[in-house]
VOBA-1610 file (N, C-alpha, C; in pm, whole numbers, padded with zeros to 5 digits, always signed):
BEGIN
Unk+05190+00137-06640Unk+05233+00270-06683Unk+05289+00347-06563Unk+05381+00449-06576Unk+05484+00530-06470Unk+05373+00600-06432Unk+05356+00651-06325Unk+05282+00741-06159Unk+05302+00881-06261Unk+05179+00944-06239Unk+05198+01111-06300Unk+05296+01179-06185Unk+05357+01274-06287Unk+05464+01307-06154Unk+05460+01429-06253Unk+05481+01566-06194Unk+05546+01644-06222Unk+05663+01663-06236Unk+05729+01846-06273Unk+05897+01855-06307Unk+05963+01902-06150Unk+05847+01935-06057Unk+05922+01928-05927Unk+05907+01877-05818Unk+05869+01702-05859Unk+05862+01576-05795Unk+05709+01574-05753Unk+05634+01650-05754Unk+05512+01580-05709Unk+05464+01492-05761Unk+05370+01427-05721Unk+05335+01300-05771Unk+05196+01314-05706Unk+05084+01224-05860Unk+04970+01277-05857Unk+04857+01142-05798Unk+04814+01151-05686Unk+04736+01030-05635Unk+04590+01037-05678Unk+04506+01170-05685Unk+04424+01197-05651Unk+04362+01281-05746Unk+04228+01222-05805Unk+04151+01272-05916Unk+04022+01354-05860Unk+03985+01495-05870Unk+03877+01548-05850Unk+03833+01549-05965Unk+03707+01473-05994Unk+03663+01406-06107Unk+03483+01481-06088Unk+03457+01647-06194Unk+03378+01685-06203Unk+03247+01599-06283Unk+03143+01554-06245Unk+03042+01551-06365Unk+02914+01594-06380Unk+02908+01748-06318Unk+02832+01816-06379Unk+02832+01988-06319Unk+02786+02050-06390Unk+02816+02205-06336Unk+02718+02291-06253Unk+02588+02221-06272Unk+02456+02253-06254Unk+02443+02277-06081Unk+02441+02342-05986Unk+02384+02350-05834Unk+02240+02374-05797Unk+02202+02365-05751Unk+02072+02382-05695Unk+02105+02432-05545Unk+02149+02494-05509Unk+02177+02630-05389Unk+02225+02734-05493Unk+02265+02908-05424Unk+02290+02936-05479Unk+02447+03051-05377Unk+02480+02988-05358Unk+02588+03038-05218Unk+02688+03205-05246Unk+02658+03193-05197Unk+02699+03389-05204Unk+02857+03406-05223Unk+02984+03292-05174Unk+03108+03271-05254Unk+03133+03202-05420Unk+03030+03148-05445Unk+03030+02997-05599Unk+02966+03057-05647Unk+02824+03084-05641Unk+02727+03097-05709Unk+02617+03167-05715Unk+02609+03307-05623Unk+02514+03397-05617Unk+02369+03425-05650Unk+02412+03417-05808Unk+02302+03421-05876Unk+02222+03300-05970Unk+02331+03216-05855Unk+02226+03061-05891Unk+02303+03045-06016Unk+02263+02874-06056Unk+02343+02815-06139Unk+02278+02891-06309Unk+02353+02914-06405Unk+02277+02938-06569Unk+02351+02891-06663Unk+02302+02826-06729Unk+02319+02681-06854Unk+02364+02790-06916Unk+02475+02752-06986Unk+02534+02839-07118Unk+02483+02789-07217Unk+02392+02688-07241Unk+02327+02617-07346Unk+02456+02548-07463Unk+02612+02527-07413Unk+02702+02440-07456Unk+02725+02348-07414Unk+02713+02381-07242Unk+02748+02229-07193Unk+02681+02062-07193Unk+02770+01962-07235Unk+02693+01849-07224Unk+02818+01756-07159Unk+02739+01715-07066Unk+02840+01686-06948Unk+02856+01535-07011Unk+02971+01481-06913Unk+03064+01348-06969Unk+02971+01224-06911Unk+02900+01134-07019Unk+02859+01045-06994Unk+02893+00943-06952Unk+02875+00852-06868Unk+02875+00677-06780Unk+03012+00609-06844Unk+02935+00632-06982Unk+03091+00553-07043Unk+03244+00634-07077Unk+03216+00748-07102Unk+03339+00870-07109Unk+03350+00833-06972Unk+03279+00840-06872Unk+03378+00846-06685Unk+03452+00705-06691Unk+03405+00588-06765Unk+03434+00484-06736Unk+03613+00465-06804Unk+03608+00518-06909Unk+03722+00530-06997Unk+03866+00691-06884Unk+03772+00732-06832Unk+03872+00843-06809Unk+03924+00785-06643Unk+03862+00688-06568Unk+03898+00643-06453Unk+03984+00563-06491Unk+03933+00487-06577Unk+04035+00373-06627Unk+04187+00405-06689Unk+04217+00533-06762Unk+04332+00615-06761Unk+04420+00607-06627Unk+04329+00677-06513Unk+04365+00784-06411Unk+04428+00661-06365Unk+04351+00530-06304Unk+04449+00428-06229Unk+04518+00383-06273Unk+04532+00378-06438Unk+04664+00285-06461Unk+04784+00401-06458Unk+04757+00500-06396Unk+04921+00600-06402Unk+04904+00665-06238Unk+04836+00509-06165Unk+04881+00547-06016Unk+04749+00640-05963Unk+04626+00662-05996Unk+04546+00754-05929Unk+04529+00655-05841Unk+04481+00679-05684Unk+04481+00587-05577Unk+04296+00608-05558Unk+04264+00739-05538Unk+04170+00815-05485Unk+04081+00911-05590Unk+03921+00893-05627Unk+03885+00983-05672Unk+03779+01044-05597Unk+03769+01184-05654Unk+03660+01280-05559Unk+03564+01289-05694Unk+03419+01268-05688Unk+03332+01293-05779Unk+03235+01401-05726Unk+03289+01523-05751Unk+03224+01658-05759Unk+03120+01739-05870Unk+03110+01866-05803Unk+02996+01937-05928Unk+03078+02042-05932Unk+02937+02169-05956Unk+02834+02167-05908Unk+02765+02084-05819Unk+02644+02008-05812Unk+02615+01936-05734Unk+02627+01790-05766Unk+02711+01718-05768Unk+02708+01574-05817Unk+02595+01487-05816Unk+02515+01533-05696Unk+02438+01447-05698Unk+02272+01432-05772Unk+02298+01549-05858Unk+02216+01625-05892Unk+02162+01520-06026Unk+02259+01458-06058Unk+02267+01343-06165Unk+02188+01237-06168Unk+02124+01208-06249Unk+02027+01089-06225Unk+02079+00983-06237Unk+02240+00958-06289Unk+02288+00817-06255Unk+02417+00800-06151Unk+02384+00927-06073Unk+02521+00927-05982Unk+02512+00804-05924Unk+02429+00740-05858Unk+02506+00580-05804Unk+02564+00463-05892Unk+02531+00485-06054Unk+02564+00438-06126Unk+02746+00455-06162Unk+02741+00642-06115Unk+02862+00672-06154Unk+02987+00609-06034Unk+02888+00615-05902Unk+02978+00562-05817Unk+03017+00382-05879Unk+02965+00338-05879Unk+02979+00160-05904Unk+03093+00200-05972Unk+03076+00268-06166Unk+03193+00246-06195Unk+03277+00287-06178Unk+03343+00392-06070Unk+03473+00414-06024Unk+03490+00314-05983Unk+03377+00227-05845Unk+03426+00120-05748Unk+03449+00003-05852Unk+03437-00002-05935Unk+03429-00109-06049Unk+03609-00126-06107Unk+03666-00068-06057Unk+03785-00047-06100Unk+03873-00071-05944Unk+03937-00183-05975Unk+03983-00225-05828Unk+04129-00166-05782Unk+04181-00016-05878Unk+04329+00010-05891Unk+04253+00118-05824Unk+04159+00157-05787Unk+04101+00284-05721Unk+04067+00229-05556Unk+04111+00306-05445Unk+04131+00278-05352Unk+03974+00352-05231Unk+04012+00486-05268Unk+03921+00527-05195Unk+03804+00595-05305Unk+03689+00622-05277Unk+03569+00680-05344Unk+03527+00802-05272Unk+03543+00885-05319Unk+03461+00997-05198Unk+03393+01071-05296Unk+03277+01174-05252Unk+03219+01281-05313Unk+03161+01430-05242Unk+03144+01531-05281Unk+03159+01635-05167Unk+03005+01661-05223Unk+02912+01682-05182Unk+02795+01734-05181Unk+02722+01815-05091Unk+02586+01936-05101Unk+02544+02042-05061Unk+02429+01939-04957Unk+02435+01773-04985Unk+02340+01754-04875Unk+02233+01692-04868Unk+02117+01765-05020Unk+02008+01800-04994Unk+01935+01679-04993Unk+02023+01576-05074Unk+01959+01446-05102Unk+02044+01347-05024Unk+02090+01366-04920Unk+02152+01281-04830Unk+02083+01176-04751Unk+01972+01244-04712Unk+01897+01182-04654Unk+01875+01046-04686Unk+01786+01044-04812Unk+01727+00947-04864Unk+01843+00830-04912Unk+01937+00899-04923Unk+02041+00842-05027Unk+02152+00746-04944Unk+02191+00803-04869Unk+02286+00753-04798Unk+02365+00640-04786Unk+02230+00571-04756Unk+02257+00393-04750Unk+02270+00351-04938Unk+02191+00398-05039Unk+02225+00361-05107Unk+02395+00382-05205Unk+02426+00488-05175Unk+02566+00550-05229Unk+02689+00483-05148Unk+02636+00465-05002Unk+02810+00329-04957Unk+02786+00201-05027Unk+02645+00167-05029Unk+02597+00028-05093Unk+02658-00017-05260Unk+02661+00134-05291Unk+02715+00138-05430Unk+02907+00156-05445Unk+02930+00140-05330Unk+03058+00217-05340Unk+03138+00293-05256Unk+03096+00430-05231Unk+03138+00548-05181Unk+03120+00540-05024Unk+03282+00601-05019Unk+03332+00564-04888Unk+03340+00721-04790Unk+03365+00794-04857Unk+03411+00909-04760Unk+03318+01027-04835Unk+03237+01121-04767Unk+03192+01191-04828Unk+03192+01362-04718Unk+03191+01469-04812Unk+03232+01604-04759Unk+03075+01672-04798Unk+03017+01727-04659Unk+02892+01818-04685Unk+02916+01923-04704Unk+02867+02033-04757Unk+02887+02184-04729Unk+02802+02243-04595Unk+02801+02265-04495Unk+02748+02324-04409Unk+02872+02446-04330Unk+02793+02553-04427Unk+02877+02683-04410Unk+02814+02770-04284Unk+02734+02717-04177Unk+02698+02791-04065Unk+02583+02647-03958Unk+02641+02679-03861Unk+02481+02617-03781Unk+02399+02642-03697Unk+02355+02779-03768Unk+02264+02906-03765Unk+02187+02830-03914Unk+02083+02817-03843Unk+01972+02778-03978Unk+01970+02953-04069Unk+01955+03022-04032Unk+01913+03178-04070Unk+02015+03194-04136Unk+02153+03177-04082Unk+02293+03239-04143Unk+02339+03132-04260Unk+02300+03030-04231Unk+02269+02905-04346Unk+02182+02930-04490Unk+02097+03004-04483Unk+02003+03060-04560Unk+02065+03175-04631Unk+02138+03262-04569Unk+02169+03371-04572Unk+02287+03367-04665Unk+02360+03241-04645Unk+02460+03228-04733Unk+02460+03115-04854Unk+02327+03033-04843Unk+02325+02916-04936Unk+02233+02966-05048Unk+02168+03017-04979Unk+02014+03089-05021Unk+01891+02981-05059Unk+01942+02896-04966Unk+01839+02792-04944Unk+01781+02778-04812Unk+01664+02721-04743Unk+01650+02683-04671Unk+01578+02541-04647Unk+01759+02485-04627Unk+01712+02325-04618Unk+01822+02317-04501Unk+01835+02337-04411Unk+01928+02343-04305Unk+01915+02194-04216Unk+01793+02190-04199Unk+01752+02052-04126Unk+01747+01925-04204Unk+01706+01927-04298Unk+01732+01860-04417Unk+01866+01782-04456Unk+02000+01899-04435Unk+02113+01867-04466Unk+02155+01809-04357Unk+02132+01860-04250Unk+02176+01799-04053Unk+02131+01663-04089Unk+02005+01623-04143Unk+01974+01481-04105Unk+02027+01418-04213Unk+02084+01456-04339Unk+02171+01360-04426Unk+02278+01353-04346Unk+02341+01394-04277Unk+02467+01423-04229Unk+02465+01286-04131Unk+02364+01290-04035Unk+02328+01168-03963Unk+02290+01046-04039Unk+02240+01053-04138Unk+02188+00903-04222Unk+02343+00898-04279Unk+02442+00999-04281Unk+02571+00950-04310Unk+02620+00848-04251Unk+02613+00912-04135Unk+02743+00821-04035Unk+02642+00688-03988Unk+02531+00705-03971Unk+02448+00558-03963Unk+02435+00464-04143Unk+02482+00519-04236Unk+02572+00453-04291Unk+02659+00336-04317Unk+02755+00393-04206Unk+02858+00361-04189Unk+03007+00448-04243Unk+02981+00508-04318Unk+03067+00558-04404Unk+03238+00580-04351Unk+03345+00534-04398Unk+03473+00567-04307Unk+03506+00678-04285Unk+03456+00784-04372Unk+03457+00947-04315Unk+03371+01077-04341Unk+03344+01116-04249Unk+03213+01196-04325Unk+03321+01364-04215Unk+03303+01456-04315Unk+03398+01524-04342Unk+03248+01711-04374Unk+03285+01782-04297Unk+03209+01908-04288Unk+03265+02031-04391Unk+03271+02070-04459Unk+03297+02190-04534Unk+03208+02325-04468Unk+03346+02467-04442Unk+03250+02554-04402Unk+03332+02654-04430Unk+03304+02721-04584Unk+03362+02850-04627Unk+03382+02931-04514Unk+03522+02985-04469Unk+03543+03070-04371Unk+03511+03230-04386Unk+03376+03286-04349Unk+03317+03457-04421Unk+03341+03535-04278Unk+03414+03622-04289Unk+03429+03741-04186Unk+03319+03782-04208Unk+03254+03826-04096Unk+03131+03886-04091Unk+02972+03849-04058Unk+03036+03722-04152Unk+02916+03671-04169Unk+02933+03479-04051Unk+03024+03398-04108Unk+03029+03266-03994Unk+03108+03279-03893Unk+03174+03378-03882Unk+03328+03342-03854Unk+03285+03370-03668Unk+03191+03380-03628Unk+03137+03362-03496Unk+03083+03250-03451Unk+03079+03110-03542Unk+03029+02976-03515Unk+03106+02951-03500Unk+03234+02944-03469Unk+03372+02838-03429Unk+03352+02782-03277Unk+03292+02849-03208Unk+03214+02782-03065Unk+03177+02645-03116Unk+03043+02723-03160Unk+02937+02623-03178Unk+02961+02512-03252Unk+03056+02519-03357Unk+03105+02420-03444Unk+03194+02299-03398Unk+03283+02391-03276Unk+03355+02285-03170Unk+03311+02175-03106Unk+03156+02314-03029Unk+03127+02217-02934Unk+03031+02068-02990Unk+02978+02084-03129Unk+02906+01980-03238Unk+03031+01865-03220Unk+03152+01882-03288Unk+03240+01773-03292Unk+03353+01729-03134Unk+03284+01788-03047Unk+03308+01716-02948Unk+03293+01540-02937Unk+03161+01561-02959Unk+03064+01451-02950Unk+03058+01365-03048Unk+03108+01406-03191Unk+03015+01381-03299Unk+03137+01346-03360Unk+03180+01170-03413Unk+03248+01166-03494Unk+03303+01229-03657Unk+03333+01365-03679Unk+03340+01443-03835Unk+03436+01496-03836Unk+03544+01486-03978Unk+03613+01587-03966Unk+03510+01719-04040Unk+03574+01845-03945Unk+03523+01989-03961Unk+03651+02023-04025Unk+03592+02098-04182Unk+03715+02154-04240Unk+03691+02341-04289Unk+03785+02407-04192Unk+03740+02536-04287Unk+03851+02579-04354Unk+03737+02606-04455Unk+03808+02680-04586Unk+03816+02817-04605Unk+03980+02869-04605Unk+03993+02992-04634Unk+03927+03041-04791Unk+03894+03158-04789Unk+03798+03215-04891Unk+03886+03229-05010Unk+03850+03176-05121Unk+03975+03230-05254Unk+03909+03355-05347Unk+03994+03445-05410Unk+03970+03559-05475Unk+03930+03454-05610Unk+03820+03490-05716Unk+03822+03436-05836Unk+03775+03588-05925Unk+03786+03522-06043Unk+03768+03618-06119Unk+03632+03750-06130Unk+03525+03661-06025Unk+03452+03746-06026Unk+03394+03774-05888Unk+03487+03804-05808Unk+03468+03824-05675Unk+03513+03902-05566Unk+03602+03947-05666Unk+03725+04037-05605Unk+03600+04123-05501Unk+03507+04218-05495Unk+03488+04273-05436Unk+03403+04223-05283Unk+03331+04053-05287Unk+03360+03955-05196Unk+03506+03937-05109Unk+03519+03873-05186Unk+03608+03869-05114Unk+03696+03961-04984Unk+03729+04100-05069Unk+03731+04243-04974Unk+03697+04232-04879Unk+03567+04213-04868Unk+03456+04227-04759Unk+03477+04085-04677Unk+03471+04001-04688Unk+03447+03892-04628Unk+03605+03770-04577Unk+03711+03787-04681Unk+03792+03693-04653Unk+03865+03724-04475Unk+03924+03597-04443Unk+03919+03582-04327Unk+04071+03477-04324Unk+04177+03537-04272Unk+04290+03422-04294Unk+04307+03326-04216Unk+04271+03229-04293Unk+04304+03077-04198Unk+04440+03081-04142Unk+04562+03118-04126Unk+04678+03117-04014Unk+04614+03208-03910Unk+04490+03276-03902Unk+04501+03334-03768Unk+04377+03192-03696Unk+04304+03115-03768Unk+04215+03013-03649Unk+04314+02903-03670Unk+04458+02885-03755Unk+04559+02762-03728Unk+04603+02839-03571Unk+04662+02970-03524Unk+04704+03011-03406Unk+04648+02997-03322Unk+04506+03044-03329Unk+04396+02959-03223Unk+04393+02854-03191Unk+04409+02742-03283Unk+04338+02611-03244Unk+04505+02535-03179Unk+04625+02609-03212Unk+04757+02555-03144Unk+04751+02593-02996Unk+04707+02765-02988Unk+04698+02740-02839Unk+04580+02726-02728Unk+04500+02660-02856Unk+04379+02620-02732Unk+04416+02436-02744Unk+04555+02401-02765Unk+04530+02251-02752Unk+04572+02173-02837Unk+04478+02224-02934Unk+04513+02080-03062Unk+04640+02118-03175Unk+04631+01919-03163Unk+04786+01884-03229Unk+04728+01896-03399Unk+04862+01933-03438Unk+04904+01867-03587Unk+04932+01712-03665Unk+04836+01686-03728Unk+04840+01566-03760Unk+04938+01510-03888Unk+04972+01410-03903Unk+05048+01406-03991Unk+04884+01315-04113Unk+04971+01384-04281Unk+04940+01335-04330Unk+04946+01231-04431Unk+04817+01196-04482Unk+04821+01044-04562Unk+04865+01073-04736Unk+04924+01011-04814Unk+04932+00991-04963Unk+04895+01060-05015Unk+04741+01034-04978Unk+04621+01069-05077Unk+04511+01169-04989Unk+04586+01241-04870Unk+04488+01322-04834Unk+04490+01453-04957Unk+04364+01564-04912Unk+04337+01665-04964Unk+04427+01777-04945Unk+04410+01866-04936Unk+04520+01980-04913Unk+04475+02026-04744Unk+04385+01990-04660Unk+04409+02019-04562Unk+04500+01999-04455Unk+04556+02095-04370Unk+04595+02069-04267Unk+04529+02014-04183Unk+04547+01891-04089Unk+04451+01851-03996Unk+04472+01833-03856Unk+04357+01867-03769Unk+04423+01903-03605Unk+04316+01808-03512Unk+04398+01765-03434Unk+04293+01670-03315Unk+04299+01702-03173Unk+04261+01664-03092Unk+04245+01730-02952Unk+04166+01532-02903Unk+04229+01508-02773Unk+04227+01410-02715Unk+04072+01384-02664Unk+04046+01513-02633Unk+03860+01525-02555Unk+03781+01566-02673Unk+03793+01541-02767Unk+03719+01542-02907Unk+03717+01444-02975Unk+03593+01358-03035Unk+03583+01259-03119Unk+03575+01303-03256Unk+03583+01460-03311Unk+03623+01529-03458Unk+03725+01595-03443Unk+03783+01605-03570Unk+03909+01662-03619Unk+03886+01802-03660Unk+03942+01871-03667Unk+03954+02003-03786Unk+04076+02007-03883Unk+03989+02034-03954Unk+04113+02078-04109Unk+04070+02205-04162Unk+04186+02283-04188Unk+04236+02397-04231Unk+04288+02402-04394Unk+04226+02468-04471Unk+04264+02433-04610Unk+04315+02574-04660Unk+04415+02607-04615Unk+04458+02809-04672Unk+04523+02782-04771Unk+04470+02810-04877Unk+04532+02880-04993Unk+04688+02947-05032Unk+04595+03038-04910Unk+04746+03176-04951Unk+04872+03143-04876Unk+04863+03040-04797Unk+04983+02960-04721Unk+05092+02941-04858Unk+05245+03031-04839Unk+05320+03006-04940Unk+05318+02889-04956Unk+05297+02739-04919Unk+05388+02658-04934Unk+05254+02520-04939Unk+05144+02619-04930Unk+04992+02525-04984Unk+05011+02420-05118Unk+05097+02500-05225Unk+05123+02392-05349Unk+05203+02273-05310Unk+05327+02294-05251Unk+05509+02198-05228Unk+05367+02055-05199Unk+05307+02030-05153Unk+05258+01895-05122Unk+05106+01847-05208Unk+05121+01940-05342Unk+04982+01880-05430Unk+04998+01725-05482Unk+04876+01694-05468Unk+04883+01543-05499Unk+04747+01524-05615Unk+04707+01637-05612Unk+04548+01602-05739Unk+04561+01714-05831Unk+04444+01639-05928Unk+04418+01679-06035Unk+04265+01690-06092Unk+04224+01766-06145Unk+04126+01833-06189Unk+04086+01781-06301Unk+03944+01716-06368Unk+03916+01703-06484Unk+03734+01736-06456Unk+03728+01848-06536Unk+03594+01975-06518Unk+03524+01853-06631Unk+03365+01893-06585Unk+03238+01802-06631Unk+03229+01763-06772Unk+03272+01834-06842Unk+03289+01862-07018Unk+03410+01810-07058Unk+03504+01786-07013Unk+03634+01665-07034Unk+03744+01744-07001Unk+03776+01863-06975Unk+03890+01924-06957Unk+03978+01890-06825Unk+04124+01845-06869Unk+04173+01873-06758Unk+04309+02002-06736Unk+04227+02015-06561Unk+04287+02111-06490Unk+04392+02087-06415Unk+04512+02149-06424Unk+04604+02100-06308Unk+04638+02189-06255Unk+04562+02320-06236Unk+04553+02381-06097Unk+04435+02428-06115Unk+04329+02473-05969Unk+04239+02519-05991Unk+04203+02683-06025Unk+04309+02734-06060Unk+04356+02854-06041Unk+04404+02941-06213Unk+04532+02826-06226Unk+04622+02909-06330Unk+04647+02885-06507Unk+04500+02846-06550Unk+04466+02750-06656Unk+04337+02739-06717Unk+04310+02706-06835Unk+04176+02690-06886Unk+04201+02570-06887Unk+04225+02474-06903Unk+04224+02330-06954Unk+04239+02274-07062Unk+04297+02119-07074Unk+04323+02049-07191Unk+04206+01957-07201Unk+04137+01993-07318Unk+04030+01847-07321Unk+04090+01731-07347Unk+04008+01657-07291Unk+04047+01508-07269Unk+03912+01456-07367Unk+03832+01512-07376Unk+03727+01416-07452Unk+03708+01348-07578Unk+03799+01349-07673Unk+03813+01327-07792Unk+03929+01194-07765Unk+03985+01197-07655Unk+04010+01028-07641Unk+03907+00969-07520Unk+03821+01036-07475Unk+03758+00944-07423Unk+03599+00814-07457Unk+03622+00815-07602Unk+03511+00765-07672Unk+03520+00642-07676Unk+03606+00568-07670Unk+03699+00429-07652Unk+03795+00397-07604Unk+03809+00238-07571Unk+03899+00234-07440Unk+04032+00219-07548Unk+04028+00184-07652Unk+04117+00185-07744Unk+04275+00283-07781Unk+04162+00439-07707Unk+04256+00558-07692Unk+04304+00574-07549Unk+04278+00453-07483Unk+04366+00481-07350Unk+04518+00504-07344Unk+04591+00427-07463Unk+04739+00461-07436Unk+04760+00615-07513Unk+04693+00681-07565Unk+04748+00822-07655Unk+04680+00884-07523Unk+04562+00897-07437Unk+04487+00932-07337Unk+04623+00952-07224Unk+04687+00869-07203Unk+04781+00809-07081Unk+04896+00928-07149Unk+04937+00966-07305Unk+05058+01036-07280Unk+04981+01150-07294Unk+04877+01191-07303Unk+04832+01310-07349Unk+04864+01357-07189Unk+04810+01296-07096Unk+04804+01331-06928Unk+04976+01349-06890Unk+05073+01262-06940Unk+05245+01292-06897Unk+05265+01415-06938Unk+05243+01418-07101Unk+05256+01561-07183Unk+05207+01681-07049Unk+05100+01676-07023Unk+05037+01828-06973Unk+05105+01843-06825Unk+05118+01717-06735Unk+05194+01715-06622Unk+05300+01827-06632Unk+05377+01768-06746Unk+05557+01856-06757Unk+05485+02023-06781Unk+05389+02077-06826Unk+05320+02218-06806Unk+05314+02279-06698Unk+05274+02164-06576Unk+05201+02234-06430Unk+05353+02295-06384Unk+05244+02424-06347Unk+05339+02534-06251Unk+05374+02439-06114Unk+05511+02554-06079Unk+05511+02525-05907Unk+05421+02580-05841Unk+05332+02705-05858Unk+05263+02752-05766Unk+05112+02786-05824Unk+05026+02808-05731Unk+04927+02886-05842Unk+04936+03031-05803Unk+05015+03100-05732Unk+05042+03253-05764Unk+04971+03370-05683Unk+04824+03240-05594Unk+04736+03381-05564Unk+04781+03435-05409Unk+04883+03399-05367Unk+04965+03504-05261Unk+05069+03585-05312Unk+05058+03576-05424Unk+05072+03708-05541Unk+04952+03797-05579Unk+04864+03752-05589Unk+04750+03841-05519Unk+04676+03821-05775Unk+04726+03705-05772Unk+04712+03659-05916Unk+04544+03571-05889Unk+04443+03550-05955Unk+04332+03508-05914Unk+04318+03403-06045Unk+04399+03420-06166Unk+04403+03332-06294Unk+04268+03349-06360Unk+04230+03235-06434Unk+04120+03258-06539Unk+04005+03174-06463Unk+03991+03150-06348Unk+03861+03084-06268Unk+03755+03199-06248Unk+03648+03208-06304Unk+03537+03303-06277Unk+03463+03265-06154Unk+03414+03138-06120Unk+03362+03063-06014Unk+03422+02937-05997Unk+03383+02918-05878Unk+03416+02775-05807Unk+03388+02660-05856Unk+03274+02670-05904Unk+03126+02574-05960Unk+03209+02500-06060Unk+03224+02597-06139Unk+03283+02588-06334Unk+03349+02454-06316Unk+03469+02392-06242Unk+03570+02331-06240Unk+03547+02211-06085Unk+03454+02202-06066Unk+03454+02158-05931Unk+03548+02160-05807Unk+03531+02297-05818Unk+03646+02354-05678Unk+03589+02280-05535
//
C-alpha cells in the first residue's frame, strides 16, 4: 500500500500510539488535579493494537511511540511491546514514560522489544521535582534512568517541560549531568491548551531564546533522521549528551511533521492541537477490515492542516496533554 502522505508532501513515518489515559503523577502543565476516569473510557485492547499496527506499517509507519497517560501503567504493556516488535515492517519501538517503574522493568521491556525510551524528569531538584510532578519519587526515577542505559537501550532520551520560574534555573545543572552521561536532554517549550491559558501566562518560557544560548555557548546543529521527533537537536564535542529543543511556536515547527496520533480509545489525531479525532475502532475488531482501515487513514490524511495555528495564539480543542498522548 502507498506511504501516508499529506496535500503538502509530508509524509507520515511515525505513529504516537496512545494506550491509556490514566497517570499516576499529577504535573502542574498535564494534569494538576491528578488523573479522573470519565467512567466512558475503555481503552484499546492487545488485539485492537495488534490490528491498528498492522494498518500503520503496511502504509510505511517506520517507528512507533507507545504513550499515555502513563503507558506503563498497563498490566500488559510488555505484552504490548512484543506485538509492535512482532511486526517486522516496524523499525524502531520507543515509549515515553514518568519513570516510576523503570527500575524494576528495564531489562524486561528491551528483552521484549523496546528500543529507545523518553523519561519525564522536569527538574534535578528533588523538591522542585515534587513541586511540579506532585510526586515524590525523584530517586526512584534517577535509578530507572540508570537500569536504562545498563539495559542497553539505543537511546534513552530526558524530557523537561521548560517553566519560567519555576526549572528554568537547572540548565547548569542539567548540562553539567550530560556531560558525562550518555542521554539525549530534550526541553520542551510549554504549549497553551484549553485549560491553561492562565499557566501558561505565568510560566511559558521561549525555546528560541535557550536555541541562542546553546549556539553561542558552542553547540552544533544536528541534522535530522526520517523518523526523528520534532526536536531540534544540538551536540558539543566535550559532551557525551545531546540536547533537543522541541518549540512549538517556531513558525515552521509543522513544514517537517512526520507523525501521527491515535488517542487510547481509537481516535485518530493528526495534529495534537487542531481536531477531535476520527475513530478508528470500529475497523479495528478484525484484521479483515484492514483494507477499508488503510483508506479510512488516506481519506483523513487529505484533511490535515498545514499548520496547527498556535503562533496564532489558536490553542484548538486539546483541554490537556494527557487526553491524546501529547
Amino acid at each position: 500500500m502507498s506511504q501516508l502522505q499529506d496535500n503538502f508532501g509530508r509524509r507520515f513515518h511515525y505513529l504516537r500510539m496512545s494506550v491509556t489515559d490514566v497517570c499516576n503523577f499529577k504535573c502542574t502543565y498535564c494534569l494538576p488535579d491528578g488523573y479522573r476516569p470519565n467512567g466512558r473510557s475503555k481503552f484499546l485492547a492487545l488485539s485492537e493494537i495488534e490490528n491498528l499496527v498492522a494498518a500503520f506499517a503496511e502504509v510505511g509507519t517506520q517507528k512507533i511511540r507507545i504513550t499515555g497517560g502513563e503507558p506503563t501503567l498497563r498490566k500488559d504493556f510488555t505484552d504490548i511491546i512484543r506485538a509492535v516488535a512482532d511486526n517486522d515492517k516496524i523499525k524502531t519501538i520507543a515509549t515515553t514514560t514518568n519513570g516510576y517503574r523503570l527500575e524494576k522493568h528495564a531489562k524486561e521491556w528491551y528483552d521484549a522489544g523496546l528500543r529507545r525510551i523518553n523519561v519525564s524528569v522536569d527538574s534535578l531538584d528533588p523538591k522542585m521535582f515534587y513541586q511540579i510532578t506532585g510526586e515524590n519519587k525523584f530517586d526512584e526515577v534517577m535509578r530507572g534512568i540508570d537500569a536504562a542505559l545498563d539495559a542497553g537501550f539505543e537511546r534513552v532520551k530526558i524530557n523537561a517541560v521548560l517553566l519560567k520560574g519555576l526549572n528554568d534555573k537547572d540548565l547548569p545543572r542539567f548540562l553539567h549531568w550530560i556531560k558525562n552521561t550518555p542521554i539525549d536532554l530534550r526541553f520542551i517549550e510549554l504549549m497553551e491548551t484549553g485549560l491553561g491559558r492562565d499557566y501558561f501566562q505565568a510560566h511559558h518560557l521561549a525555546g528560541a531564546d535557550i536555541k541562542s544560548q546553546l549556539l553561542a555557548d558552542g553547540w552544533g546543529l544536528d541534522q535530522s533522521a526520517v523518523d526523528d521527533g520534532p526536536a531540534q537537536n544540538f551536540s558539543r564535542d566535550d559532551h557525551k549528551g545531546r540536547i533537543g529543543l522541541i518549540m512549538p511556536y517556531d513558525k515552521h515547527f509543522c513544514a517537517s511533521c512526520n507523525r501521527l496520533r491515535v488517542s487510547a480509545n481509537g481516535k485518530l489525531h493528526l495534529c495534537l492541537f487542531t481536531e477531535n479525532g476520527v475513530d478508528l475502532r470500529d475497523l479495528l475488531q478484525d484484521e479483515s477490515h484492514r483494507p477499508e482501515l488503510i483508506k479510512r487513514l488516506h481519506g483523513q490524511l487529505a484533511q490535515k492542516k498545514e499548520t496547527h495555528f498556535l503562533h496564532d495564539g489558536i490553542t484548538g480543542v486539546t483541554q490537556h496533554l494527557a487526553s491524546i498522548g501529547g
